[in-house]
C-alpha positions as CSV (number, residue, x, y, z in Angstrom):
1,X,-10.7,-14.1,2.4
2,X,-9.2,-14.6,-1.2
3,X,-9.1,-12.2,-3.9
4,X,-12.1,-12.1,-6.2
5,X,-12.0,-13.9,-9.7
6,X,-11.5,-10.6,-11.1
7,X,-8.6,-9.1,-8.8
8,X,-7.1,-12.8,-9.0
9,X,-6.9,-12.7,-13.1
10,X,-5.5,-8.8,-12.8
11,X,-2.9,-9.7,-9.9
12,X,0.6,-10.7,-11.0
13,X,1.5,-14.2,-10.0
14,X,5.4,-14.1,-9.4
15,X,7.8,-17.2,-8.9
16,X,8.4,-18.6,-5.5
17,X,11.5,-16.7,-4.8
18,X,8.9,-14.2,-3.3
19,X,8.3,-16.7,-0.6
20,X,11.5,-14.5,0.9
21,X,10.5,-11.0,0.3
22,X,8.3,-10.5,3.8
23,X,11.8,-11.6,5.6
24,X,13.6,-9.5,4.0
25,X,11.6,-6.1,5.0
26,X,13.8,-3.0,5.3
27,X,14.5,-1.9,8.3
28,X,13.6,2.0,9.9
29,X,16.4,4.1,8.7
30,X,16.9,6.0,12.6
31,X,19.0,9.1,12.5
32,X,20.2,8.6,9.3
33,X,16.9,8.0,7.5
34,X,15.4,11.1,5.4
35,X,12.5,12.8,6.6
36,X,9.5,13.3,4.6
37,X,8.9,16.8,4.0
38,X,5.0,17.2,5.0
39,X,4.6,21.0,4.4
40,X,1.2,21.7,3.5
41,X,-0.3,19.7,0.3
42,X,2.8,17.7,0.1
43,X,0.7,14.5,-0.1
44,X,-2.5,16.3,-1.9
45,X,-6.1,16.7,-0.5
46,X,-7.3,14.0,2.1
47,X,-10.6,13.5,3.9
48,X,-11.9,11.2,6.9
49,X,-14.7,8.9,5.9
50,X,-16.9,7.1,8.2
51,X,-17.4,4.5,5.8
52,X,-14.3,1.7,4.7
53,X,-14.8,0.7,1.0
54,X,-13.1,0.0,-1.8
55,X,-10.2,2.2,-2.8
56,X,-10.6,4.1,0.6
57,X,-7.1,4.1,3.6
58,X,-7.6,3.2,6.7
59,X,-5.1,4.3,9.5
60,X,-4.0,1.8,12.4
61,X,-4.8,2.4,16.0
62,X,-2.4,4.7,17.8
63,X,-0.9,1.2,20.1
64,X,-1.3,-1.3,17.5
65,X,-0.3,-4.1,18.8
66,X,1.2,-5.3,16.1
67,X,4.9,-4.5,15.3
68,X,4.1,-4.7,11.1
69,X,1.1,-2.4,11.6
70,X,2.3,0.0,13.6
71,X,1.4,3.5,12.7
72,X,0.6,1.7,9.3
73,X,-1.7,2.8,6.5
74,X,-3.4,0.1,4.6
75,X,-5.4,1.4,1.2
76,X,-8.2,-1.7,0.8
77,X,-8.3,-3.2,-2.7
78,X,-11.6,-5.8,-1.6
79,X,-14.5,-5.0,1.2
80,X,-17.4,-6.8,0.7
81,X,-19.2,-9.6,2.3
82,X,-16.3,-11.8,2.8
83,X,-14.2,-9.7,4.7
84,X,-11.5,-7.0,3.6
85,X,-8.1,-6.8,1.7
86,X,-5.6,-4.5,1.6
87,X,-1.6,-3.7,1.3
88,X,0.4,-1.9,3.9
89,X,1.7,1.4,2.1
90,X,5.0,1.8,3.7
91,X,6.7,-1.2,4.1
92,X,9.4,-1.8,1.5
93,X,11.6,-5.1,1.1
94,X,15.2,-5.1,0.1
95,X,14.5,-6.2,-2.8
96,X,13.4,-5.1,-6.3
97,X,10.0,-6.3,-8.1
98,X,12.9,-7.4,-11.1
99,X,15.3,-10.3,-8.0
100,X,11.5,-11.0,-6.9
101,X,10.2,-12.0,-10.4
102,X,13.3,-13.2,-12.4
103,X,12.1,-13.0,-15.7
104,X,8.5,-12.0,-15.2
105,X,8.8,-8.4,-14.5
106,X,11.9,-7.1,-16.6
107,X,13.4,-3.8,-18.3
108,X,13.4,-0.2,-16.5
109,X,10.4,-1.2,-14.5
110,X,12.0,-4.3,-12.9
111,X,13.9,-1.8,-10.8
112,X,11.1,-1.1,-8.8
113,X,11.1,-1.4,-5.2
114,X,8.9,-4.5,-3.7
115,X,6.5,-3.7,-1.0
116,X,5.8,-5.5,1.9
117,X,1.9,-5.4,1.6
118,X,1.3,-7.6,4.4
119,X,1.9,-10.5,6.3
120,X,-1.4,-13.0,4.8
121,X,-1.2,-14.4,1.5
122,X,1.0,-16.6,-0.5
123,X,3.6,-16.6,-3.8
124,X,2.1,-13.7,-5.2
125,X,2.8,-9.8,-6.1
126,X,-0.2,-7.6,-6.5
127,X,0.9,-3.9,-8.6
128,X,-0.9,-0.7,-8.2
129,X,-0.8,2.0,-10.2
130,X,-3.6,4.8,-11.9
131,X,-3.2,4.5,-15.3
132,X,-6.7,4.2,-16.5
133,X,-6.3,3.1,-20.0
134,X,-3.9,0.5,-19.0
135,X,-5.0,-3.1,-21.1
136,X,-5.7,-5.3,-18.0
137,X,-6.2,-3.4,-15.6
138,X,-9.2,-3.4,-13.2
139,X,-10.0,-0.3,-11.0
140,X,-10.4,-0.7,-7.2
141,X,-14.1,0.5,-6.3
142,X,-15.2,3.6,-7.3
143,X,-11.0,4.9,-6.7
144,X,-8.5,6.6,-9.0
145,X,-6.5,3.5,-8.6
146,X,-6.2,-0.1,-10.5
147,X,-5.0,-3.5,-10.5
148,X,-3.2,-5.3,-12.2
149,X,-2.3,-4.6,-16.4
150,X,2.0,-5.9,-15.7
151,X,2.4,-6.7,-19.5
152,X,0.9,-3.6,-20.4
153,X,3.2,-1.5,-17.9
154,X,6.5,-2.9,-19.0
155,X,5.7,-2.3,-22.8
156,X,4.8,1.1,-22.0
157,X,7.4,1.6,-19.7
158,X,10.1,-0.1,-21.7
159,X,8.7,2.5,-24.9
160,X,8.8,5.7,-22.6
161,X,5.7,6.4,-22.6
162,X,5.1,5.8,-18.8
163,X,7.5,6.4,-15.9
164,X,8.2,3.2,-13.7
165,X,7.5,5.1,-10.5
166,X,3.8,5.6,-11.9
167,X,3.2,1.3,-10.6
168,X,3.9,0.2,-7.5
169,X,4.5,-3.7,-6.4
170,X,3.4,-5.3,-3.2
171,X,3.8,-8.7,-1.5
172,X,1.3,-10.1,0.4
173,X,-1.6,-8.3,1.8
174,X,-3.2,-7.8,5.0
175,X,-6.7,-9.1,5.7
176,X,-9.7,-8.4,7.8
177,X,-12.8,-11.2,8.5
178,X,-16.5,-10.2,7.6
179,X,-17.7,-7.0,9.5
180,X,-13.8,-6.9,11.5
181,X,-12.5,-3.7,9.6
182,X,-16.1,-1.8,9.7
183,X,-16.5,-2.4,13.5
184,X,-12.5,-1.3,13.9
185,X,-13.4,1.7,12.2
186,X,-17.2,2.4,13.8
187,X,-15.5,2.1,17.1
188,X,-12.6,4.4,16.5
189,X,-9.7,2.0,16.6
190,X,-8.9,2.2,12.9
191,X,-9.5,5.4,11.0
192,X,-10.8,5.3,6.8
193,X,-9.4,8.4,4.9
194,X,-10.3,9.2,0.7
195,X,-6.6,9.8,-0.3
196,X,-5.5,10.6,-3.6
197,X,-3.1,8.4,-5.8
198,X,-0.1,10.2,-4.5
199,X,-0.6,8.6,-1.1
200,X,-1.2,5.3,-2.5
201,X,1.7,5.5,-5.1
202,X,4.2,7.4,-3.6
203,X,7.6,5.2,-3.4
204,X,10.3,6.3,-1.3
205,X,13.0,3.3,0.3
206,X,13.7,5.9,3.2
207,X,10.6,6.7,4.5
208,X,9.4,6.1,7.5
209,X,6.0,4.7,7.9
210,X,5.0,7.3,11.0
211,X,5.3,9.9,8.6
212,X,2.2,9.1,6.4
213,X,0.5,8.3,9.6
214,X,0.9,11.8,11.1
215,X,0.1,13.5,7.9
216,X,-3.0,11.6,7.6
217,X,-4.0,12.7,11.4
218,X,-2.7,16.2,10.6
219,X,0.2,15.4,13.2
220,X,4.1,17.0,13.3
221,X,6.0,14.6,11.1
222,X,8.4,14.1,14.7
223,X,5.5,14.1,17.2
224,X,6.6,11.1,19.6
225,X,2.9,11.5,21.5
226,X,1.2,10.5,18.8
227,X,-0.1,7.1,20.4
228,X,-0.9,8.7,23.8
229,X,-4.6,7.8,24.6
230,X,-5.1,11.7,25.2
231,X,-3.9,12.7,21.8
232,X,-6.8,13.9,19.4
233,X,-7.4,12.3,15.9
């Protein structure tokens, strides 16, 4: 599946130094990490859907097999015909969007944090963000959230008149063929959720991934059961 002509034109392109970013994907803080504090409303109002589309989240199956996607949550930017597209929330790199994109990406917001969005894809950086009257930018479905708009950003950024924690950057994406991600989620492997922008957006190096996860579920931030096959949803 490739981006559409539109998402490709709004997706920033970066140099091939990204080529290193997935290998260079934080590791789980342990002990020492910080906690997300997921008192009630910390992440805002979220729903299960039945349905995956554009600008929804969908949750992976309590024993993903798959060490990247465990307890990950993936907000899709494409579902159509073709297949699906989305970026792993929670993953960040070591490195910033600015040692990524020498040159490209540059000022206040070049100290953003690069995500880890997945592990398809190529040379490329996609950034997220929900600034709606952003020049550039395309929105994702029917979603609070856009694509794309990176010259835009850094002006505004650079003339204070956006914060550079209101974009996020990701690497890579992950990818579903035709029909995969509607049958995960019709058979109750993968879960879709409406989320609001500040559980697409939100941009912390510590967290852990779980967290989200178990928020999502409506789990204790520490429940070590979570994958059990008795566990409810």
């Amino acid at each position: 599946l490739n981006p559409s002509e539109k998402m490709l034109r709004a997706a920033v392109v970066f140099s091939a130094v990204l080529g290193a970013a997935w290998a260079l994907v934080a590791p789980r803080g342990g002990l020492e990490a910080r906690r997300w504090a997921l008192g009630a409303g910390a992440w805002g109002e979220v729903s299960r859907s039945s349905v995956v589309e554009a600008g929804c989240a969908v949750t992976a199956p309590r024993k993903e097999f798959s060490h990247f996607l465990r307890k990950a949550t993936v907000f899709i930017i494409e579902h159509d015909e073709r297949g699906s597209l989305g970026v792993n929330l929670l993953k960040p790199t070591l490195l910033t969007i600015g040692e990524a994109a020498q040159g490209v990406v540059t000022g206040d917001l070049a100290e953003n944090t690069l995500y880890a969005g997945g592990e398809s894809g190529g040379r490329g950086a996609v950034m997220l963000h929900a600034v709606a009257d952003l020049d550039g930018a395309v929105r994702v479905g029917d979603s609070p959230i856009f694509v794309g708009g990176i010259r835009a950003a850094t002006a505004r950024v650079d003339d204070g008149d956006r914060d550079p924690t209101d974009f996020k950057f990701f690497f890579n994406y992950v990818r579903w063929g035709p029909g995969d991600l509607d049958d995960a989620v019709a058979e109750g492997r993968w879960c879709a959720f409406t989320v609001p922008p500040s559980v697409v957006l939100a941009q912390d190096d510590d967290a852990d991934p779980a967290d989200l996860w178990n928020y999502l579920h409506r789990r204790p931030v520490d429940d070590d059961d979570a994958f059990d096959d008795d566990a409810d949803d």
